[in-house]
Each structure stands twice: as structure tokens, then as C-alpha cells.
N, C-alpha and C positions, 0 to 999 in steps of 0.2 A: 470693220476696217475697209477701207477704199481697196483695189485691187493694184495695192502699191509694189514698189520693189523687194519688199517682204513675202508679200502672197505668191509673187513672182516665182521667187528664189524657192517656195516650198514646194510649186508647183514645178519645176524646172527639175526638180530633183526627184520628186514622185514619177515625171514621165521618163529619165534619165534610167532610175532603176528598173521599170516596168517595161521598156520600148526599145533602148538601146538594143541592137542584133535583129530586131523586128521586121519584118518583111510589108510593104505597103500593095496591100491587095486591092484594094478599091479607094477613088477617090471621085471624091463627090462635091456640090455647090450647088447645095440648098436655097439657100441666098443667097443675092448677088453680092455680099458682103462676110459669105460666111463660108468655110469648107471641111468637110470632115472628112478623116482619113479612118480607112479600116485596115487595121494593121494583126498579122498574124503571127504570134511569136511560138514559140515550143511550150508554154504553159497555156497559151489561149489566145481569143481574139480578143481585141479593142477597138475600139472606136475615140480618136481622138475628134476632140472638138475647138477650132480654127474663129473664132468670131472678128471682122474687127470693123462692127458695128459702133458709129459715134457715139448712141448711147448707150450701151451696153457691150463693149468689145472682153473678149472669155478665150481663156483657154481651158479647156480639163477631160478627163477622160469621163466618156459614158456610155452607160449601157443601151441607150437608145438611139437608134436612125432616124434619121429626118428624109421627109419625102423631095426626093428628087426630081427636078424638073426634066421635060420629056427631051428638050435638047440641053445637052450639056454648055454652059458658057464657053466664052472662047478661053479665057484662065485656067479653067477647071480640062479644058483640053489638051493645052499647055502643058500642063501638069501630069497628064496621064500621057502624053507624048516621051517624057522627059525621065519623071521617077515613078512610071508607073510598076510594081514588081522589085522596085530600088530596096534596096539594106538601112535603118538609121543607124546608123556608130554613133552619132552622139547627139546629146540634147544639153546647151549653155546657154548660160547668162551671162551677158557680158557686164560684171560689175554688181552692180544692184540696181541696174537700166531693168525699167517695165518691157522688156524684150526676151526674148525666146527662139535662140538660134536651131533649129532642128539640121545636120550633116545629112547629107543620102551618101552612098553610092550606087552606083547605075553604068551600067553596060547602053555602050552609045551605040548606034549601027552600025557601028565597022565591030564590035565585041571587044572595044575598049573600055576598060574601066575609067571609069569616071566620077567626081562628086560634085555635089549640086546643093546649096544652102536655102531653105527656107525657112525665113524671117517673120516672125510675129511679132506686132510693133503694139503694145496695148497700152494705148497713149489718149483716151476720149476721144473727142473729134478729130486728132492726127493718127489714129489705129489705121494698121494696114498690114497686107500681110505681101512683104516680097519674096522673090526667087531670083537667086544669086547663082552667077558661078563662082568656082575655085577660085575666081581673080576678083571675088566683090564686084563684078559689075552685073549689074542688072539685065536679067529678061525677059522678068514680067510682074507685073506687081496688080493686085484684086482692085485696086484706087490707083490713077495716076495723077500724080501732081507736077503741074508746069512750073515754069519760071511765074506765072503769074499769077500763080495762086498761091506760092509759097518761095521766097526770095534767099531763102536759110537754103534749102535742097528740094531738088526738082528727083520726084522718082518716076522715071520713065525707063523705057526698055535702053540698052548700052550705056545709060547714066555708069557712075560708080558709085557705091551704095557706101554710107559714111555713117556713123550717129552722129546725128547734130549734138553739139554742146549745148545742156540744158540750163540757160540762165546760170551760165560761170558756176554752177555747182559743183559740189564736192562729192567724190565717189568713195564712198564710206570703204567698202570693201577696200580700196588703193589706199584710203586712210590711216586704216587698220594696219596695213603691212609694209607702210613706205617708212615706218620709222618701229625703231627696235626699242625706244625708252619711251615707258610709259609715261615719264613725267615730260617729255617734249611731247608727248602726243596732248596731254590734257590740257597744257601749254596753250597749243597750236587750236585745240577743240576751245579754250577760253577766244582767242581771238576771232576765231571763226563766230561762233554763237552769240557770244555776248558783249559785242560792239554794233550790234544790229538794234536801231529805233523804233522796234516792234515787238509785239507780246512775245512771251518765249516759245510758246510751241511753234509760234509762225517762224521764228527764227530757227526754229530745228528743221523744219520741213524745206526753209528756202534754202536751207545751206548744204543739206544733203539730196543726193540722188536718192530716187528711189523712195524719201520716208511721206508718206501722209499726214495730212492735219489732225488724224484720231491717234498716228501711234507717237506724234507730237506731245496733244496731249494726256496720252500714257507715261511717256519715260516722266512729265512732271511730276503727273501724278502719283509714279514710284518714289519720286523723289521727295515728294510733299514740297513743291515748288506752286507758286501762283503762276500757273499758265497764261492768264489771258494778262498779266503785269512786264514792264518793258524790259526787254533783256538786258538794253542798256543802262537801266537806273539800279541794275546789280553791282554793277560798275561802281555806282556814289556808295557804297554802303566799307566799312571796313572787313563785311564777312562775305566781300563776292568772293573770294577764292573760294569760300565754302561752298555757296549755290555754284562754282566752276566744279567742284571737285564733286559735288554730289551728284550734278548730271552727267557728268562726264563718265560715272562709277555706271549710272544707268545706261548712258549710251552703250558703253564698253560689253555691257553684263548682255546688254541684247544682240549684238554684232558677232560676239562669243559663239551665241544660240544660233544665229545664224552662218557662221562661217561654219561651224560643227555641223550644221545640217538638222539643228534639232526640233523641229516644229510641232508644235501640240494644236489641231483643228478643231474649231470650235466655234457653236452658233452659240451668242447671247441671246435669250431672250426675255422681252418685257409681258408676261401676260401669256399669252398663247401668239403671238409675235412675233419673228425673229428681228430682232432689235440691231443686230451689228455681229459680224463674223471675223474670224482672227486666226491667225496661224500659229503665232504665242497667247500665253495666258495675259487676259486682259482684268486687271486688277481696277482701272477706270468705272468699272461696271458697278463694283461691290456684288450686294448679294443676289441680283439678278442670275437667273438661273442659265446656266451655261449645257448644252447638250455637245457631248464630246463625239468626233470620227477618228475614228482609221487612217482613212484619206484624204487628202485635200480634197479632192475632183467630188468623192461624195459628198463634202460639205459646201461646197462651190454650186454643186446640180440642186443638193437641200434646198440652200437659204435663196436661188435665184426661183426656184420653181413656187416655192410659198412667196416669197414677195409678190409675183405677179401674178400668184391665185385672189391673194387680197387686192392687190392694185383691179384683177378683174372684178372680183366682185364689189370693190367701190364702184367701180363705172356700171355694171350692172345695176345695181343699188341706186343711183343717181338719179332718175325717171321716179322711184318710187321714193327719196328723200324730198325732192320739190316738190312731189305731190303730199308730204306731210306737213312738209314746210311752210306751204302756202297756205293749207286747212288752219295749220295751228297759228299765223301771224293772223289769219284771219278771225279765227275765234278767241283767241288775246283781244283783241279789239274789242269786240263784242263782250268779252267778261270786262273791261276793262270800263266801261259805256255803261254796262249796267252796274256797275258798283258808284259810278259816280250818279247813277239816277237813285238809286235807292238809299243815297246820301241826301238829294233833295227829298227823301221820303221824313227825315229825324222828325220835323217841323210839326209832324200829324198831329201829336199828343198833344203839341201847344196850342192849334188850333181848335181841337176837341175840348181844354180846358175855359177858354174861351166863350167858347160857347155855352160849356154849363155854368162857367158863372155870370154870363148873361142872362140867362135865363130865371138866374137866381137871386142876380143884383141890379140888371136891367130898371127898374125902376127908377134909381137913383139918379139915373143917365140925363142929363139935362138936352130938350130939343137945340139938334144941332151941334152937339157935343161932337171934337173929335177924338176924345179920349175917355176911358173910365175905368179911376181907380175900386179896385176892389181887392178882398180879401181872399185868400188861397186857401180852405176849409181844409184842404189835405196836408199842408204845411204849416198853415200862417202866416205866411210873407206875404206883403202886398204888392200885385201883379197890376199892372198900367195897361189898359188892352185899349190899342187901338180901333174906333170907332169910324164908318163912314158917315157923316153928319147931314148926307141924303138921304139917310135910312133909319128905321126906329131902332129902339134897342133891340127888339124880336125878330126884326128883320137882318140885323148885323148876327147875332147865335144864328142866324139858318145858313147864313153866308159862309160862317167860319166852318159849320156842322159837313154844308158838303164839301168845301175844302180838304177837311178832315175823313169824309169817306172817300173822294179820290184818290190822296195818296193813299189810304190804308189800301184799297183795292190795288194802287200799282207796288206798294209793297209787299203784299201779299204773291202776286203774279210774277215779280223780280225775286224775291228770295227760292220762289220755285224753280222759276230759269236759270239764278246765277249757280244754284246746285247740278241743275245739269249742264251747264255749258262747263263747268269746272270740273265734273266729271267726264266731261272730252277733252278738254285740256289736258288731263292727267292721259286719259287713253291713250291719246296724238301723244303725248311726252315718251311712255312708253312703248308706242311703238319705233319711235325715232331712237330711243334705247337701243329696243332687237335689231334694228338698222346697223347700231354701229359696232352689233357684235355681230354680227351674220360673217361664217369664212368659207358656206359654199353656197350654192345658186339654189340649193334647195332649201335651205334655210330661206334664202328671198321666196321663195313659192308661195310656205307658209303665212309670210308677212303680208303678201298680196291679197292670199286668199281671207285675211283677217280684213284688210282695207275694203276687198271686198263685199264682204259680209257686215262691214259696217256703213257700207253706202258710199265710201268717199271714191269708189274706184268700179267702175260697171266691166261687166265679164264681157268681153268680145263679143259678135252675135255667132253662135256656133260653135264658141268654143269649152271645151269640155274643163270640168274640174280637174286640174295637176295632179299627181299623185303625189303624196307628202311622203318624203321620203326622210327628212331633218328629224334627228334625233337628239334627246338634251344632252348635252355634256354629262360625262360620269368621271369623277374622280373617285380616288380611294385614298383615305384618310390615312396619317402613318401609325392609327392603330386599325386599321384594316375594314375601317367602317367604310361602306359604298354611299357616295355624295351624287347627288345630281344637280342641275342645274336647266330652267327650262331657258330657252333661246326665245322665245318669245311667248304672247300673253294665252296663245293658246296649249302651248306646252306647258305653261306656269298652271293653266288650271288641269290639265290631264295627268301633272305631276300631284297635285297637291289632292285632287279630289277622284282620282281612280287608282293613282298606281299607290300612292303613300296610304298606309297603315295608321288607327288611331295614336298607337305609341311611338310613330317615328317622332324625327323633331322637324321642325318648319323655322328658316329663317329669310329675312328680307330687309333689304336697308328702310328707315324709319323713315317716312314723308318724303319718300325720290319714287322715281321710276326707278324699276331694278328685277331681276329675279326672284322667282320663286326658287329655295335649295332647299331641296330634302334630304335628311341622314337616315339612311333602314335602318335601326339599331336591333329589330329580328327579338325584341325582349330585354336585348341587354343592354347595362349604363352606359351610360357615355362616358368617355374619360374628358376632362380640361380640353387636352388638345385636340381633342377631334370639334369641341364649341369652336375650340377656336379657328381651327381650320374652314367650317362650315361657315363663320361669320366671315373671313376673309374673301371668302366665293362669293356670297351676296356682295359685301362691299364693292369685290373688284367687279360683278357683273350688276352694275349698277349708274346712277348718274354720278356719282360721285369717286367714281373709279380713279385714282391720281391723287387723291386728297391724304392729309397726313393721318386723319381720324376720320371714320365713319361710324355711324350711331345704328348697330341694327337689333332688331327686334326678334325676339327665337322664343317660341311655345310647341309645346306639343301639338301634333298636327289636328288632334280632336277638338280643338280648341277653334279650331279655324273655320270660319261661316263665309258662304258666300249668299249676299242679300240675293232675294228674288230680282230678276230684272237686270243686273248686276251687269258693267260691261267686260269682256273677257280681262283674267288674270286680276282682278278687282277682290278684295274679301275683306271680311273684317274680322277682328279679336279682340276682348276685353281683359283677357288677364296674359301677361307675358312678360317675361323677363325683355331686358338691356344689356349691349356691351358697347365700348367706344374701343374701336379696332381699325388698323391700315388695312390697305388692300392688293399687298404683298400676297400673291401666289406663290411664289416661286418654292418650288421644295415641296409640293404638292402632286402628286403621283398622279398625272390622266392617262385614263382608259381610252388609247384612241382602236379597238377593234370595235 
């Protein structure tokens, strides 16, 4: 979920219980966009965190400090001039507005009490964080905007500070409470919502404040409505009261949840992923695995800190994608080149028959002949062999004979190369695999030191071998069996050929790049669901991860050879079961210590 007027209102109400009577002992301005207050209250300290970055603008509480710059900005000065040591009595939401009124009071220098409003505006590109007085006027705001940069409201110092109205929307919260019959409300939610010539979720989101395009569409999805269908061709139908009445029930049931204060925080996630975060239950997801908080603020610090582990480690990753990238469009090519040369290779045989029935029917050949029929002693059929009428009949068999040992020589030499070039193809595939599961920098070391060692990537002059620190994935089965999974092809084979046991099981998706996954089974059987859980691990850490079925292959690990010469993570098996299985993780227990 976006960090809409929902996420708002949970978090609104988390700092409200937490911070209210709180005492403001440090403030700080990390970024020139960003400020955190250290607040001490009678159960502890906190650290709220102030962001109102265009792309990323945050409120939540956290346990960590940010390094301070050695002069203080002039805001962040401001600010400690004004409420530094100040009281908060309150923390609101005006409505279901993306905003965050935080109250101080504060002793002014004459030892008058005083208060002082600072505003948290988390709006994208319009984030900002003002400082109001008692009279809404403005006296210092982290971003100032003119008249010429924004024609709606100019936030500068003695301006008066307003919410702009956002595109004539409707404030759900005022919605809610402006009318006492629920049949005028649904009434009033029919005209609103479903006279608009736009898909329905988009009409839920334009028409209230506060809602997002994801919890748009959710309430459809509770409702088992076509979301992306026009809310106005509900309209034509004689059962639009029903899609009114049915969303409306969902509207309502969620408003409820939130005028109650009732929020349940939670990361979805796809894989090992956090996929989308939510403050109610998100039923949109299905059986995507949901990891439930406590508190907003730690599901907030969660899901933003892994997102931009992964976003770093793509960009880390990228240098060593293009460098797979380019080897492999490169050698595509080249398997590509020789498969169509050793398609001009078919022709040998015929050349070769040619000639020994020249040599055997030759005679008959008339001087000057450009053709001669003859008979095919290994079928029967009668073969018409073209003749150069320059040359005898003995002289045409030696003609066709070396033709025929040319190609057989560039066949012979192609069928050896196209084995190995297509055994780097697979290599290059698989490493481009480990690539796209890698989620820390140590995992990339590995893959380097693999590209490495395979020539495609030379070691700096001087510089020393990385220390491997990346370890495979461990999951545990839900009957208690320990699963691993290697992250790349040099893990795959230190998995499968040092640390696994004759009796464990070995599984891997069938003709893809993918994981090696070992199950310890320690002697003992496996049950159904532990296969099955192991083959899901191959599937999802595999090329085919996302697909509805994946075909993998599982034998006992004794079973598994690896040819001499072999390039990493490579093996072969001749006897081994099948299953065709998704690549559903979710409900699969990882070991992350």
C-alpha cells in the first residue's frame, strides 16, 4: 500500500499513544529534507523520524540516528530556537489528509507559555514539513514555495497555512459522520462513485481523500467487483444498486476499522521479497505470505530498509549483469552460426554415396555425360548423380569423395564446439540466474569470483581474493526436515558434493538454470510434503520462478555425478523421479540466523 491516508491515520495514532506528554530533547537535520526529533517520555526515549523527501517522504518512529551534519541548517535551528525542550500534547490527522499535525508547547523568553504546530505534509513531490503558530501562520517551512512555483498556495515564512483542497475530493472521515442514515450515506456514495467514466478503483481513489490506487483495488476485490471495469456502465445494468450496495458495505466495513483505530501491520511478501505493506488485512494478495508487526513504525523501518537493500544490490549487481549479458548475446550468436553450419554439414552422406556408386557404376557414364543414372545397392532406388562433363567418371567419385571428407571433418569439429559453446550458454544462463537471486553484496563476491575463474572477468592487478562470506539459504520443512538451497553454482556444487550425504535427496528444476536443494533427511523418510516443499524451492529458485507449473527432477543425492572437467554447478543423473509443481514458497519456514 502507498503511504496513503490510511497508513497515515495508523501512524498518527501509534505516535499519539507513544509521544503525547513527551518532552523534545534533541533535534536534528540529517538531510536537507529530512529532521528527527529525540523525544523523552517517562517510559523511554524515541526518535521520531520527519522525511519530506519527493521520493520517498516517511514519518515513523525509530530506533536509529542519523549522522548529523557539523553545522546545523538554518530550519533545524529554528526549530531548536522555538521548541527545543517544548511538551507534545497532541499528534492529528486532519480528516484522512496525508498529513500529521504534531501541537508543542513552549516557554518563550519572557517564560510565557506558548504553542507552536509542526506539520508533516507527505504528499510525493509536494512533501514538506511546516512550522505554524497558534494562528496557522507560517514561520518556517524545510521547502519554500512561491507564488511561482505553485499558484494553489505559497508556503513561506508569515504566509497563513491552509490545506489546499485536493481535486474537489471527498473527506471520507466528514463522509462518514455528516450524515446519521446509512441509506442516504450509500445513496450519496452511489452518486459519488458510480457516475464517474473510469474503472472503479480509479473512481474510489479520485473521489476520496486519503485512499490509494492499491486499497481501490482491495475494497473491489472484497467485493468481488471488476476493478479495472467502468464504474459508470454499472449504471446500465439493472443490478447497479447491488455493485452500489456491495461496495459501499466495503467502503463502510473499512472506515469503521479506521475511525475505531483498528489497524493490523503487515508486509506481503512474494518470495523472499517484500511485495506491498498495509495497515489492514489485504485479502488482494491471496496466499502470499503476510509477516505481521506490532507497530506500524517497525513495519514501515522493515519493508523500506529491504526494499532498498534489494534496489542496492541491483545497482551493485548491474556492472556484473552487462558483463553476463554481453558474453551470453555473444555466444548465442556463435551457437547460433554453428548450428546453421552443421546443417550444411547433412549433404556428406550424399556426396559419399555418390561417389561409391561412381566408382561402381562409372563405366556406364557416357563421355561428356552430365548426369548418371544409377542404382542405390543399399535401398534400391534409383539415384540420378550429377556429373561434371569435364571430367571422367573417376574423376567426378574423387571430386564428390573430398567434398565428403570436408564436411565430415567440419562436422566432426562443429559437433565438438557446439557442445561446448552450449555448455557456456547454460553456464552464462546460470549465472545470470544467481544474479537475479543475490539479496546481499556477498552473495555478488561469490558470483564474481565464479566469473572470475571462469575467464570472463580478470582480478584487478593487486588485488586480493574477497572473503566468501554468502551462505545458501536454509529452510525447514513443516515436518521439521532442514532444506537448503545453493545461491549460486559454486554453492550448488559444495552443497551437493561436500556437505549432502549419500541418502539425503537432491532436487532441481528439469532443463533450466536453477538451484541445487538438498533435504538432510539424517536416515529418515520423507513424508509427501516435505517432496513437495523441496520441489517448490527448486522451482521458485530457478528460471522458471513465476510459471504456473515447473517440472523438477529429485533422486537421491548418491545418484548424482559430476563429469570430469564439468563447469561449476553442472552434474549429471540417470535414474530419478519427476514432479510438475508451482513455485509458491509462501508458508515455508526460513532460517534466517
Amino acid at each position: 500500500m502507498a503511504f496513503d491516508g490510511v497508513t497515515i491515520a495508523a501512524v498518527a495514532k501509534e505516535c499519539r499513544e507513544l509521544l503525547t506528554g513527551s518532552r523534545i530533547y534533541k533535534i536534528a537535520q540529517p538531510e536537507t529534507d529530512e529532521l528527527q526529533l529525540t523525544l523523552k517520555t517517562k517510559s523511554g526515549q524515541y526518535h521520531l523520524l520527519l522525511s519530506a523527501s519527493a521520493s520517498l517522504p516517511l514519518i515513523y518512529l525509530t530506533g536509529k540516528t542519523k549522522q548529523s551534519p557539523m553545522t546545523a541548517p538554518n530550519f533545524c535551528m529554528l526549530l531548536r530556537k522555538h521548541i527545543q525542550n517544548g511538551r507534545i500534547v497532541d499528534i492529528s490527522q486532519p480528516g484522512l489528509e496525508r498529513i500529521v499535525q504534531i501541537d508543542i508547547e513552549h516557554l518563550n523568553e519572557l517564560g510565557d507559555l506558548c504553542r507552536k504546530k509542526l506539520i508533516v505534509e507527505v504528499m510525493g513531490k509536494h512533501s514538506n514539513i511546516i512550522f505554524c503558530n497558534e494562528e496557522d501562520r507560517i514561520i518556517d517551512s524545510i521547502k519554500h514555495i512561491s507564488g511561482m512555483v505553485s499558484s494553489v498556495r505559497e508556503v513561506l515564512p508569515g504566509k497563513p497555512y491552509f490545506i489546499p483542497k485536493t481535486e474537489h475530493k471527498t473527506d471520507p472521515v466528514e463522509f462518514m459522520n455528516s450524515m446519521v442514515s446509512d441509506t442516504d450515506r450509500k445513496a450519496a456514495f452511489g452518486r459519488l462513485v458510480f457516475t464517474k467514466p473510469m474503472p472503479l478503483y480509479k473512481a474510489l481513489y479520485s473521489t476520496f481523500t486519503g485512499f490509494s490506487p492499491i486499497l481501490g483495488q482491495e475494497l473491489c476485490f472484497r467485493g468481488e467487483l471488476d476493478a479495472d471495469r467502468s464504474a459508470l456502465s454499472y449504471l446500465n445494468e439493472e443490478t447497479d444498486d447491488t455493485a452500489v450496495s456491495i461496495l459501499y458495505e466495503q467502503f463502510a466495513s473499512l472506515m469503521g476499522q479506521v475511525l475505531a483505530e483498528e489497524f493490523s501491520p503487515a508486509i506481503v511478501y512474494e518470495g523472499n521479497s517484500p511485495a506491498e505493506f498495509a495497515v489492514i488485512p489485504m485479502k488482494l494478495y491471496g496466499a502470499s505470505s503476510a509477516k505481521t508487526f506490532s507497530s506500524v513504525s517497525a513495519l514501515l523501518e522493515t519493508y523500506y530498509a529491504e526494499k532498498n537493500a534489494l534496489t542496492r544490490i541491483r545497482q551493485r549487481s548491474a556492472d556484473l549483469r552487462k558483463i553476463v549479458q554481453t558474453i551470453l548475446e555473444r555466444t548465442v550468436k556463435k551457437y547460433d552460426l554453428q548450428i546453421r553450419q552443421i546443417k550444411d554439414t547433412e549433404k556428406r552422406e550424399k556426396y559419399k554415396l555418390y561417389g561409391e556408386l561412381l566408382h561402381t557404376y562409372g563405366y556406364e557414364a557416357l563421355p561428356g555425360a552430365k548426369s548418371l543414372e544409377a542404382q542405390n545397392y543399399y535401398t534400391g532406388e534409383t539415384v540420378k548423380i550429377p556429373l561434371d562433363p569435364t571430367l571422367t567418371a573417376s574423376e567426378n567419385a574423387k571430386k564428390y569423395f573430398e567434398k565428403y571428407g570436408k564436411l565430415k571433418r567440419t562436422y566432426e569439429t562443429l559437433s565438438e564446439l557446439i557442445v561446448e559453446v552450449k555448455a557456456e550458454i547454460d553456464h552464462l544462463e546460470s549465472i545470470a540466474a544467481s544474479l537475479d537471486i543475490a539479496e546481499q553484496e556477498s552473495d555478488l563476491v561469490q558470483i564474481k569470483e565464479e566469473l572470475i575463474a571462469a575467464g570472463y572477468v580478470r582480478r584487478k592487478g593487486g588485488t586480493k581474493k574477497e572473503k566468501i562470506t554468502s551462505r545458501p539459504f536454509h529452510y525447514i520443512s513443516s515436518d521439521g526436515f532442514h532444506m537448503y538451497v545453493g545461491k549460486n553454482n559454486f554453492q550448488n556444487d559444495e552443497l551437493t558434493f561436500k556437505f549432502a550425504v549419500g541418502n539425503d535427496w537432491w532436487f532441481h528444476a528439469k532443463g533450466q538454470p536453477g538451484s541445487h536443494v538438498i533435504v538432510r533427511t539424517n536416515g529418515e523418510e520423507m513424508p509427501d510434503s516435505t517432496y513437495e516443499e523441496a520441489a517448490r524451492l527448486a522451482a521458485h529458485y530457478s528460471k522458471g520462478r513465476g510459471q504456473e507449473k515447473v517440472e523438477i527432477d529429485y533422486v537421491e543425492k548418491k545418484h548424482v555425478k559430476k563429469p570430469g572437467g564439468a563447469k561449476p554447478g553442472f552434474v549429471v543423473y540417470y535414474t530419478n523421479y519427476s514432479m510438475m509443481i508451482d513455485s509458491d514458497i509462501s508458508g515455508i519456514e526460513q532460517v534466517t540466523s
